[in-house]
N, C-alpha and C positions, 0 to 999 in steps of 0.2 A: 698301798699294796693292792693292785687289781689283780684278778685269778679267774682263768675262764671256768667256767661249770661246766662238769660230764654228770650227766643221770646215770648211775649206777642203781642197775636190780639187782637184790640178795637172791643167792644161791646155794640152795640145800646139797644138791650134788659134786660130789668130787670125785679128781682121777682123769685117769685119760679117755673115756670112753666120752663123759658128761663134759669133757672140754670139747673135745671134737663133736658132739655132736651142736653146743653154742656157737661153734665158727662154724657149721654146718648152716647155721640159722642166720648166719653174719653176724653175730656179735664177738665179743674177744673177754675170753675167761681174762680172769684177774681177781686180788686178792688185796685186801686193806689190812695192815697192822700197824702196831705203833705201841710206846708205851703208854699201859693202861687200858689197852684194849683188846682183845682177844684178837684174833687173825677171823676174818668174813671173808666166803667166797664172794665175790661180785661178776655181773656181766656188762659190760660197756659197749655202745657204740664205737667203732673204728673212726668211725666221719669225725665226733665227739675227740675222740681222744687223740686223732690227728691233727685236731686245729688247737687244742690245748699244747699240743707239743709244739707245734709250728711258729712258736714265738720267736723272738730273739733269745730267750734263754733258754728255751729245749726244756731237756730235763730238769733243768733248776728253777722251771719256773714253779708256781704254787699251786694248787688244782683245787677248785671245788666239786668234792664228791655229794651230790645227792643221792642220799641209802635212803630209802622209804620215807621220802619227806624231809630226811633228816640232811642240813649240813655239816659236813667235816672236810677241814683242811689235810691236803693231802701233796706230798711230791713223789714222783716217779723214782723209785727204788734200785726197778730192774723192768728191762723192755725186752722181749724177745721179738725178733725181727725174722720173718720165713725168706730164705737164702736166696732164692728165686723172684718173688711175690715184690718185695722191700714190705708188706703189709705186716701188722704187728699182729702177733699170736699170741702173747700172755703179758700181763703188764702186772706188776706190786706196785700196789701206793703205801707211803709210809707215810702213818699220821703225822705229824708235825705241830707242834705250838709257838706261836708267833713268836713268843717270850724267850725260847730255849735256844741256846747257840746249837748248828750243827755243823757237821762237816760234809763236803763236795767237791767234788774236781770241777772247773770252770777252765771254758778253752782257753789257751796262749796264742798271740797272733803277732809277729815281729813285722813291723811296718817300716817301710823305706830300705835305700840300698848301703848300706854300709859300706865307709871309706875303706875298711880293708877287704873289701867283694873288690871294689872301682879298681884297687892295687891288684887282683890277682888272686886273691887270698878266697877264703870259702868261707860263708857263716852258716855253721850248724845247730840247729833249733834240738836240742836235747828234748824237751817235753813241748808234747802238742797241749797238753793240760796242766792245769795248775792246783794241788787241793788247797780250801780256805774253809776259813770256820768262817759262820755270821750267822745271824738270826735270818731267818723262810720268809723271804720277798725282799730282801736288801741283797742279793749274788750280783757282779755285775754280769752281764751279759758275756762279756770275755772281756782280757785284760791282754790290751794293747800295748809295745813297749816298741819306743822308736828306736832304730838301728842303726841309722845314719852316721854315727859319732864313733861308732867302732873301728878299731884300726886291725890291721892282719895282731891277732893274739889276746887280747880283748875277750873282757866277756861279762856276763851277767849273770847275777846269781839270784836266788829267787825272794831273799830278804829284802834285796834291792829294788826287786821290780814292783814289791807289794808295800816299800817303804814310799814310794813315788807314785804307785796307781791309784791305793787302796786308804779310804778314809778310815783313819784309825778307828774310830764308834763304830764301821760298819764290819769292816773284814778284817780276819789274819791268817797270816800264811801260818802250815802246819810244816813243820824243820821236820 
């Protein structure tokens, strides 16, 4: 499991005043919890925590937080994104332990044309996202499912896609 590091400074102040004034400074409030740990304000680099996100796995990938020296594994919780900017404005890491199953939504991506598209027919992608439990640094990236073999009325369901994508030891889908 590889994980990029963001240096995260602890932060005594909160609110909206001591947020805005850290993006003022370009950094990006944020906040670390998890079980077993109290909730920390932190401040982050933007540069840092764009190129953490910028994986193949986004969100689901694993973060290394450096708090004062210290390492703690972390993933992205909650991202707030300014409407305008696309730059991030407040980001939660939630602790995680390598050991503990959790749950995630991971993208759905249906590839190829489906024999009932070629007939005329429409294939409708119900969810863009998939959620799956597995232990923090085994998610795949997204889950691909080929579409070619569908005919007009056809379909897929989501036990199926994770019975054929998804290595039993790693993932499972949540009904």
């Amino acid at each position: 499991m590889s994980s990029h590091t963001v240096v995260a400074e602890s932060r005594t102040q909160t609110g909206k005043g001591a947020a805005r004034q850290l993006r003022a400074k370009g950094l990006v409030p944020a906040v670390y919890y998890g079980p077993g740990h109290q909730p920390t304000g932190l401040a982050v680099s933007p540069k840092e925590l764009v190129a953490a996100l910028s994986t193949a796995h986004g969100r689901n990938a694993v973060i290394t937080l450096q708090i004062s020296g210290k390492d703690e594994l972390a993933m992205v919780q909650d991202l707030q994104i300014h409407p305008v900017t696309r730059k991030p404005i407040h980001v939660d890491f939630y602790r995680v332990d390598t050991q503990a199953i959790i749950e995630r939504d991971v993208p759905f991506a249906a590839e190829g044309r489906a024999k009932g598209v070629v007939a005329g027919g429409e294939l409708a992608v119900v969810y863009r996202a998939l959620p799956l439990r597995a232990k923090p640094g085994t998610f795949p990236a997204k889950v691909q499912v080929d579409v070619t073999n569908l005919e007009i009325g056809d379909h897929i369901n989501r036990g199926r896609i994770m019975d054929t994508r998804a290595p039993a030891s790693q993932c499972s889908h949540v009904s």
